[in-house]
Every structure is written in C-alpha cells, then in structure tokens.
C-alpha positions as CSV (number, residue, x, y, z in Angstrom):
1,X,-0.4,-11.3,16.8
2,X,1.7,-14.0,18.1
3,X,1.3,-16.1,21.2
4,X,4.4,-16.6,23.6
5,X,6.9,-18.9,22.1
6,X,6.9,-22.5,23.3
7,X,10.6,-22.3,24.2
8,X,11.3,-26.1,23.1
9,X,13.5,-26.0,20.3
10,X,16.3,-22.8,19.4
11,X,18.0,-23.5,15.4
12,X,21.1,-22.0,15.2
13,X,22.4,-21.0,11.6
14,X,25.8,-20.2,11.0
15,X,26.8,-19.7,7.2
16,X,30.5,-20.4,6.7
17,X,33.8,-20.3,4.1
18,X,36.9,-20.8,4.4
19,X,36.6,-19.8,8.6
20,X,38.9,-22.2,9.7
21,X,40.9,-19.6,12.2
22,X,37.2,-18.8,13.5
23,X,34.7,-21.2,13.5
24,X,36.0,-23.7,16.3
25,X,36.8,-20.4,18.6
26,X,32.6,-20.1,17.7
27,X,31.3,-23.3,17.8
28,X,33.1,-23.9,21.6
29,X,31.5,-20.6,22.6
30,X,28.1,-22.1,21.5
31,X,28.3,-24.8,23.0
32,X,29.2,-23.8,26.2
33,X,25.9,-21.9,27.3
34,X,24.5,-22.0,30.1
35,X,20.5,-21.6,31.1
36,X,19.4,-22.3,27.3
37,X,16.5,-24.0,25.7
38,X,17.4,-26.8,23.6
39,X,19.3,-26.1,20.5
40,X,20.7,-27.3,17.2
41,X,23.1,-26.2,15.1
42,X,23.0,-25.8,11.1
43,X,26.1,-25.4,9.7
44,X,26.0,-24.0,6.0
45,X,29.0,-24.1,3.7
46,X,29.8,-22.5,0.2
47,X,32.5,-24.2,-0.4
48,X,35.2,-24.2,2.0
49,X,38.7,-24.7,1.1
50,X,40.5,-24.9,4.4
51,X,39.9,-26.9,7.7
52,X,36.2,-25.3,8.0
53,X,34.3,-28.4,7.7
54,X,37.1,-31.0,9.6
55,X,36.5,-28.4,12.6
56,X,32.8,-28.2,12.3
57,X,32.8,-32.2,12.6
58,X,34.3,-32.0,15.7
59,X,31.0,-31.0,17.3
60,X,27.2,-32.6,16.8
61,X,26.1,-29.7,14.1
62,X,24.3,-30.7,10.8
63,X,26.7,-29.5,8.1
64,X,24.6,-28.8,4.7
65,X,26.9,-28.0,1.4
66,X,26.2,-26.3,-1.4
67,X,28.3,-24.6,-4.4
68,X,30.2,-21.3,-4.1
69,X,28.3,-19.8,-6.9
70,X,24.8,-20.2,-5.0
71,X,25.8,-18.2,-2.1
72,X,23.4,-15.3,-2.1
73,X,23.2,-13.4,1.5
74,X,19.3,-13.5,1.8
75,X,18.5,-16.5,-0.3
76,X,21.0,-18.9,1.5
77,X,19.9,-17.9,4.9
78,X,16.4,-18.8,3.9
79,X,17.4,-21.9,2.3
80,X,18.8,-22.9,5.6
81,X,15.7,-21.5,7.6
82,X,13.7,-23.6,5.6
83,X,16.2,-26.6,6.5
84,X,15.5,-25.5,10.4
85,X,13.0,-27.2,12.9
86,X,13.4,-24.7,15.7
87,X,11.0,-22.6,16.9
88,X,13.0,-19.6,17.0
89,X,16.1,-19.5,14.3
90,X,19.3,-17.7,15.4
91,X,21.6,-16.4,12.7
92,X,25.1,-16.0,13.7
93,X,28.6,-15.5,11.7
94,X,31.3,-17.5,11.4
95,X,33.7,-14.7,13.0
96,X,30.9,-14.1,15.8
97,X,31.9,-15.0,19.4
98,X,29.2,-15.0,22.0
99,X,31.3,-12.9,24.6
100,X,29.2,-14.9,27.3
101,X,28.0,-18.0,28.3
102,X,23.9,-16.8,29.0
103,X,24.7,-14.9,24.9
104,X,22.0,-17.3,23.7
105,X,19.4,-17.1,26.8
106,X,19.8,-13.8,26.9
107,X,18.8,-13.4,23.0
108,X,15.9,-15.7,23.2
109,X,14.5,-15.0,26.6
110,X,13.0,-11.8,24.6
111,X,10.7,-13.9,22.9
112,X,8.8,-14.4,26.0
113,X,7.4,-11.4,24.7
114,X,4.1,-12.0,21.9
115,X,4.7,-9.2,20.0
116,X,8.7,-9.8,19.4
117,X,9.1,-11.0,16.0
118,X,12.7,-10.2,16.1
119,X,16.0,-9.7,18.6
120,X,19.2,-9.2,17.6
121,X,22.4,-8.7,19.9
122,X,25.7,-6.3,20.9
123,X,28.8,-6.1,18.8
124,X,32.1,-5.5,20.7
125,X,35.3,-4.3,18.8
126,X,37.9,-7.5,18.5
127,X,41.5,-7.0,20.0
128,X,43.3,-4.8,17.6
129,X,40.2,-3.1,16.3
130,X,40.3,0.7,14.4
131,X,39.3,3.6,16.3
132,X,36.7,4.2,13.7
133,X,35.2,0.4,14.5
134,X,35.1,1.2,17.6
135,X,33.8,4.8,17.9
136,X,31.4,3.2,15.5
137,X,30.1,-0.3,17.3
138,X,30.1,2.3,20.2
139,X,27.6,4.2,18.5
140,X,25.0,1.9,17.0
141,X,25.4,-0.8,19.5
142,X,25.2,0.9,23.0
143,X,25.0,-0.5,26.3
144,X,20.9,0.2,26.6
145,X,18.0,-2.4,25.2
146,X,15.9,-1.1,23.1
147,X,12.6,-2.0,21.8
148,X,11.6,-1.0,18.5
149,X,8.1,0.1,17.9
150,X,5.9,2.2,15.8
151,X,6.1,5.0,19.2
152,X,10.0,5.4,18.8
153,X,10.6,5.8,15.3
154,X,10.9,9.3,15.1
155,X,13.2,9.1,18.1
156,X,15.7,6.3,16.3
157,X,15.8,7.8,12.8
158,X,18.2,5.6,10.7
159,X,18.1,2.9,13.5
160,X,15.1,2.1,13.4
161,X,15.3,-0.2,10.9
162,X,19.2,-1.7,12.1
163,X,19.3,-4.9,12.4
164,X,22.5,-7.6,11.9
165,X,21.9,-11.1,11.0
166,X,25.6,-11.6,12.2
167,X,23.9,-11.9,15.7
168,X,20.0,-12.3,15.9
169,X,17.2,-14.7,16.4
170,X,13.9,-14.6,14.4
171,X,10.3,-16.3,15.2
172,X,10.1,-19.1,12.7
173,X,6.5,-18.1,12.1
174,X,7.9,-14.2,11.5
175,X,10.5,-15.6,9.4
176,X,7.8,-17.8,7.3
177,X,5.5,-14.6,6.8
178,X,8.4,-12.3,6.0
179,X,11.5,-14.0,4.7
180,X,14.9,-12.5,3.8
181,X,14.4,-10.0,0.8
182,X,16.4,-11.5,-2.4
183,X,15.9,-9.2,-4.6
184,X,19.4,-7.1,-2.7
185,X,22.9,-8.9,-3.2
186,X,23.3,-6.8,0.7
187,X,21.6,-5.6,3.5
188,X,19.3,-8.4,3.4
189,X,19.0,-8.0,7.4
190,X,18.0,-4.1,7.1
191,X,15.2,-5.4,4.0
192,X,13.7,-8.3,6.4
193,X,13.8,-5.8,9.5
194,X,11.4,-3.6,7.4
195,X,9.2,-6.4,6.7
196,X,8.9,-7.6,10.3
197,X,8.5,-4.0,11.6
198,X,5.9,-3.0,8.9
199,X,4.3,-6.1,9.7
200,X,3.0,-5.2,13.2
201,X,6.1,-7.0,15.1
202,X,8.6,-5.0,17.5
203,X,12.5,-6.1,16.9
204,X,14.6,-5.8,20.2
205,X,18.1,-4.7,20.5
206,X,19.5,-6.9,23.5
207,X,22.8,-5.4,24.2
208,X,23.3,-8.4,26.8
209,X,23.3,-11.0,24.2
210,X,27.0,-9.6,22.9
211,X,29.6,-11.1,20.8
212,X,33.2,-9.9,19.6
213,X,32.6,-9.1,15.9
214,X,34.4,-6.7,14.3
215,X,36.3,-6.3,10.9
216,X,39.2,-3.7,9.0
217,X,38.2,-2.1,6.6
218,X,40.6,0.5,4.1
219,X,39.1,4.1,3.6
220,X,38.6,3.0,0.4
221,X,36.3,0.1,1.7
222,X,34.9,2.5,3.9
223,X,33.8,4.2,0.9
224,X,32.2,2.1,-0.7
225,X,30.9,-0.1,1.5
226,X,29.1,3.7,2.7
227,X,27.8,4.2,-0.7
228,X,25.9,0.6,-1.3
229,X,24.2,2.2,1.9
230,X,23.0,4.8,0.4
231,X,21.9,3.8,-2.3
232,X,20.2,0.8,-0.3
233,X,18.8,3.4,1.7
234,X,17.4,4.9,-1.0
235,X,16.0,2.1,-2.3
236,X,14.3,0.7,0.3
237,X,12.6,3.9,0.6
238,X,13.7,4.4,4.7
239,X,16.0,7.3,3.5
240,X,13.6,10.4,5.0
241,X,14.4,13.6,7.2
242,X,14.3,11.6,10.3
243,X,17.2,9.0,9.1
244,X,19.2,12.2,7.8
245,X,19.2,14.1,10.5
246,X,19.8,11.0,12.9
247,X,22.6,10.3,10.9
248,X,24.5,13.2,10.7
249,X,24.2,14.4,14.3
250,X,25.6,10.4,14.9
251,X,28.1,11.7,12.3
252,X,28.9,15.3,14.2
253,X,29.4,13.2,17.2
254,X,31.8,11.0,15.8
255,X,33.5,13.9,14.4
256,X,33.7,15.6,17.9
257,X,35.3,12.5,19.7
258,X,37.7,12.2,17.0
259,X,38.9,15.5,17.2
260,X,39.1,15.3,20.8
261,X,41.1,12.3,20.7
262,X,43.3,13.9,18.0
263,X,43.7,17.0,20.5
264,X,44.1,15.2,23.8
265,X,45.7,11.9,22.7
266,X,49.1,10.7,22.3
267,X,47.9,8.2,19.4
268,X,47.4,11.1,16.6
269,X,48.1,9.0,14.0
270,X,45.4,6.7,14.7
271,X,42.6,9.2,15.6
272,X,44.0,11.3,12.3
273,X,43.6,8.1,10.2
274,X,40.0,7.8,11.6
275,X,39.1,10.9,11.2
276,X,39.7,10.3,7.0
277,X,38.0,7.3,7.3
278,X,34.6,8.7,8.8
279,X,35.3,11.6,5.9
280,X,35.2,8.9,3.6
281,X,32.0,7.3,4.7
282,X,30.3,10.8,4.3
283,X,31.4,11.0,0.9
284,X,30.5,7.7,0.0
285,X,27.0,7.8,1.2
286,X,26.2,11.3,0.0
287,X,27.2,9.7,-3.2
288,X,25.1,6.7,-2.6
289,X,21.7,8.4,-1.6
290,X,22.3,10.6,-5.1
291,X,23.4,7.8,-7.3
292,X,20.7,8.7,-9.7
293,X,23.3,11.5,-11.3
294,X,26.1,9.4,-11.7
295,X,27.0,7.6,-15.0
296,X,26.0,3.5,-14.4
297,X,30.1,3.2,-15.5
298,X,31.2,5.5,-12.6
299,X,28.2,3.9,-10.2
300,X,29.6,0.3,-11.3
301,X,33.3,1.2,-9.9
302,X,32.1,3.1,-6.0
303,X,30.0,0.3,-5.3
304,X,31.8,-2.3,-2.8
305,X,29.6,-5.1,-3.5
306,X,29.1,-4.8,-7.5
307,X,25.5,-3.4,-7.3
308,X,25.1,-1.9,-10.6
309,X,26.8,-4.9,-12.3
C-alpha cells in the first residue's frame, strides 16, 4: 500500500469547450484558495470556439489543444494525467465552482491518509436548479464524509462505486496503476472507481470540498441519460441485489418527498414536473439494465450518448 503523500505538488485538470460564460467564474475560484499545497493548472481544450482560451490566458495555467474529434471522456483525461507532474491530480469541470476557498485543501488533505487512492467532493444545486436536481444532488451527495471500503459495501449498494471526475483528486501513482477505462464513451469515473476500489485503495467522499455544479436536463434526457446507466451498470458487472435495492428505496424516497411537496406545496407544477421526470429515470434504467431484449435499432435511439452506435 501507499505511503503518505509528499504534499509538494497538486495538478489540476480542467477539460474545456466552448465554457466561456464559466470558466473564468472557475479559474478565479481556483485561484483564490487558501491553506493549499502548491498547484498547477492544465487546461485542456477540444476545440473552443468562443472566448474559452482568451479567458484561460488571463491566468498562469498551461493550456494544451487538441482536435474536437479526439475528445474521448477517459482517454483525454489520461492524456492530460500523463501531461501532469503533480503528485496528486485533481479533475475538475469547466462549469465547477469550488463553493469555498479551503475546496482544494479540503480535497487533498485526505490523502494524508496511505490507503486513499481516491477523494472526490460535494455537488450543490446552481441558482435556478430543478427540484429533481436537487432532491437528487441531495441524495447522492449528502452532508456526511464517507469512506469507502470493502466493510461498507453492503451498506452503500449502488454508491459504492459513485464517483464524479467533475470534482475529485486521484494519487498519481493510483492513477498510473489504474487509469481511466477507455473502452466506455461514459461513466469513465464510475469504471476507474472500480479499478481503484478493487485494487485495495479506499475512495473518500469529502462533502466539505463542495462546488456549485449542476445541469437541466428534459425528461426525455432524463431518460436516456438513465438508460446508458443501466446498461453501464450492467456492464461493468456492479448491477447486483445490493445496488437494486439501494436504488430503489433512494427511488421510494424521492418519490415520497415529491409527493409531499406536491401535497403541501404551493409550487405544484414544479414538484408535478419532477415527479415525471424521476418516472422517467425509472423507465429508462429498467430499460437499460434489460437492454439485452431490445432490437440494437430501438437500443440505438434510448441511448443519450450513442452507445450502441
């Protein structure tokens, strides 16, 4: 196992395009933290067609370019990793703002830790947000750390193996033994979170390393983004009786405080609209975790991410 990290050197890895309304809002929150190790910043391009790049020259990152037709989730992140010299790489999205100034001291200091290999961080809802964003963020990112272990497995069903490169930090050395899966277009953070955590290395949720990250998504999106879950699921074989029946009492839950809000509420509309939406995710990955009846024609127009293409 691992000894204590020599905190000399943090890498911080931000892939962007076209994130001109975002990434100066990120790069200023960056740069403002307080109580940190030393740090760089790699930003990674794919093609920007906005003011991206004339705002990312406003502050001392490393800017690295390369076609829009290379960008691949997994093997672009361990393109730049490999471009890296930090001792601990932090991977962090253009539309990700560190809600504090200790956000990057309080995701690293983790490592002080051996047996980490991995830490990732809160997400709060953005201004504006939809109920079912919220109700969801609510529910996978809560307001407790947690360390993730062979001993609490059973306990975290499906979230065991959560984990969101939009907002975590990875050993180097874990990194180098593991990498980012690229055999999946997606979920690229949930494939090298089973690598890490079937390697012998605990992954820590550290809820006071936040940032406000949050998107809209249709029902329809919600659909389909829910059904290349599934079948991701699925196919990374971490689809079992424990992640069911994690998920769906999450899923009752959600239900419950939707319906409650519906009841008690003066905003109907909204709690009704969220109420279809989780419906929709249901559907979506039920549909997903059983893909294997569906015609690859039918398969090819659910998935949100072109998966069977």
């Amino acid at each position: 196992m691992n000894v204590a990290v020599n905190m000399t050197k943090t890498s911080i890895i931000i892939p962007t395009k076209n994130g001109a309304s975002d990434i100066g809002a990120c790069l200023g929150a960056i740069y403002s933290q307080k109580g940190t190790v030393p740090f760089d910043v790699i930003v990674i391009d794919s093609g920007s067609s906005d003011a991206t790049l004339e705002i990312a020259r406003r502050y001392p990152v490393r800017i690295e370019q390369i076609p829009p037709e290379t960008f691949h989730h997994a093997r672009t992140r361990n393109y730049a990793a490999g471009l890296a010299r930090g001792e601990v790489l932090v991977f962090l999205s253009q539309d990700a703002m560190p809600a504090s100034d200790t956000w990057l001291a309080s995701l690293v200091s983790n490592f002080k830790d051996p047996s980490v290999g991995a830490v990732y961080g809160r997400h709060l809802p953005k201004p504006g947000c939809s109920l079912e964003r919220q109700h969801t963020l609510e529910t996978i990112y809560g307001s407790e750390r947690v360390v993730k272990e062979p001993s609490s497995r059973e306990k975290l069903g499906y979230r065991y193996y959560h984990f969101s490169d939009a907002n975590s930090a990875i050993r180097r050395d874990v990194w180098q033994a593991t990498g980012f899966p690229d055999e999946f277009k997606i979920f690229e953070d949930v494939g090298i979170a089973k690598r890490i955590l079937d390697g012998g290395w605990k992954i820590v949720y550290e809820p006071g390393a936040a940032v406000h990250h949050s998107h809209h998504h249709t029902m329809m999106e919600l659909f389909k983004r829910y059904f290349d879950i599934g079948y991701g699921f699925k196919r990374m074989g971490i689809w079992n009786d424990q992640t069911r029946s994690s998920m769906l009492g999450d899923a009752r839950r959600l239900l419950r405080r939707q319906l409650f809000r519906f009841d008690r509420n003066s905003s109907g509309d909204k709690a009704g609209s969220s109420i279809h939406h989780d419906l929709a995710k249901s559907a979506g990955l039920f549909l997903g975790i059983n893909e294997r009846f569906l015609p690859l024609a039918f398969k090819k127009r659910l998935s949100g991410h072109r998966l069977f293409d």
